[in-house]
C-alpha positions as CSV (number, residue, x, y, z in Angstrom):
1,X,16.8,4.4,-13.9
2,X,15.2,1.9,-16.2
3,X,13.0,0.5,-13.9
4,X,11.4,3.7,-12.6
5,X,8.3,3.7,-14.5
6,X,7.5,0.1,-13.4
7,X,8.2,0.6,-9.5
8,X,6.1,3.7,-10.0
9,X,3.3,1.6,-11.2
10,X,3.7,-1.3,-8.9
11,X,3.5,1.3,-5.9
12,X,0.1,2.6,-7.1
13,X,-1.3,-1.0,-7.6
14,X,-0.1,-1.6,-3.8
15,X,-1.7,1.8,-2.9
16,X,-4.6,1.2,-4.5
17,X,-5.1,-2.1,-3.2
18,X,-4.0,-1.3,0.3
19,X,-7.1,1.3,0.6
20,X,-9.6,-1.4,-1.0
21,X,-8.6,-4.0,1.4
22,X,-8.9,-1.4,4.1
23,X,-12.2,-0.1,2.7
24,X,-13.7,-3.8,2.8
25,X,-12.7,-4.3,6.4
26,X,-14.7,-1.4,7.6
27,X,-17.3,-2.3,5.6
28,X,-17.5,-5.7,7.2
29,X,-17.0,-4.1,10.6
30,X,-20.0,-2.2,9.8
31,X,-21.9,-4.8,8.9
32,X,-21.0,-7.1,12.0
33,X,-21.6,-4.4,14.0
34,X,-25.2,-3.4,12.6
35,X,-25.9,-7.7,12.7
36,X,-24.6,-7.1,16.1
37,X,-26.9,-4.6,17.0
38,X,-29.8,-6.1,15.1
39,X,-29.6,-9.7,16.4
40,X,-26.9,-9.3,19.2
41,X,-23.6,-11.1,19.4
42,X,-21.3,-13.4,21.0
43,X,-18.6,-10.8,22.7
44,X,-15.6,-12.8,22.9
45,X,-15.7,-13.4,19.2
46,X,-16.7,-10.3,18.3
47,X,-14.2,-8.9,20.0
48,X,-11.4,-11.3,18.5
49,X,-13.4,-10.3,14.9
50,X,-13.0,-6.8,15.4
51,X,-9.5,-6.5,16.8
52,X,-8.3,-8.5,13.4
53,X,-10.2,-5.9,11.5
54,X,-8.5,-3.0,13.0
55,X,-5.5,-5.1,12.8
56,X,-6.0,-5.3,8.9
57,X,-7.4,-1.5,8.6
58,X,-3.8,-0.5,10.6
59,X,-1.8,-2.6,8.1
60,X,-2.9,-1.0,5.4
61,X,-2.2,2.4,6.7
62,X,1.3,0.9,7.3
63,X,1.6,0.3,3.4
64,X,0.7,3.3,2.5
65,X,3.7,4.5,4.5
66,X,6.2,2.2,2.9
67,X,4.9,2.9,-0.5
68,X,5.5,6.3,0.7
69,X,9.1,5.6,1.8
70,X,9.6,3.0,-1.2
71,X,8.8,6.3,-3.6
72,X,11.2,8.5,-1.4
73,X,14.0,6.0,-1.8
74,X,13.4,5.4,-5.8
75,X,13.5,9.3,-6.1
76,X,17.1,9.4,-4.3
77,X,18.2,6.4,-6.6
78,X,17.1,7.8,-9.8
79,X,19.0,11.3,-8.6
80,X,22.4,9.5,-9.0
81,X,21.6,8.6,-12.6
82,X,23.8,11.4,-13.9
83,X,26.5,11.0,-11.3
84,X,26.8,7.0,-12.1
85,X,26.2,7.0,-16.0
86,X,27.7,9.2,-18.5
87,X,25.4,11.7,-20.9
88,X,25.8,9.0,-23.5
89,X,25.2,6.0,-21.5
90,X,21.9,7.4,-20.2
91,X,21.3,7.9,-23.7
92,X,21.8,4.4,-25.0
93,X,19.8,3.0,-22.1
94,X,16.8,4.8,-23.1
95,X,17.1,3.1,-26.1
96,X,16.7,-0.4,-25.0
């Protein structure tokens, strides 16, 4: 499968950014909640604030799993290679 190498790629850049968008919304949590604690806080939108960063933090556990199943898929594509492509064709593809 030509394309492989490139969906492998693109998975680990969605990966990667998946856990640094999920790493930044704890980290904002963390900080609203120590403000919170410091200086106090409105409830209601804290509570809306927080329930968006869980949201966000739960999404991104969510792409890791698609990536996951993406991956899983691309493996069971690229297994057919030999049954859709002669020795010869595979061949010729690697060279372009």
């Amino acid at each position: 499968m030509e394309t492989q190498a490139e969906i492998i790629s693109n998975l680990k850049n969605l990966k990667y950014y998946a856990a640094n968008i999920e790493k930044l919304a704890n980290q904002q949590f963390e900080l609203d909640y120590k403000r919170g604690a410091e200086k106090g806080i409105n409830t209601s939108p804290g509570s809306v604030r927080w329930d968006a960063l869980g949201a966000i933090v739960a999404a991104c556990s969510w792409i890791g799993a698609y990536c996951g199943n993406i991956n899983a898929n691309m493996l069971a594509a690229v297994s057919q290679d030999k049954l859709l492509y002669t020795e010869e064709e595979l061949a010729e593809a690697k060279e372009e």
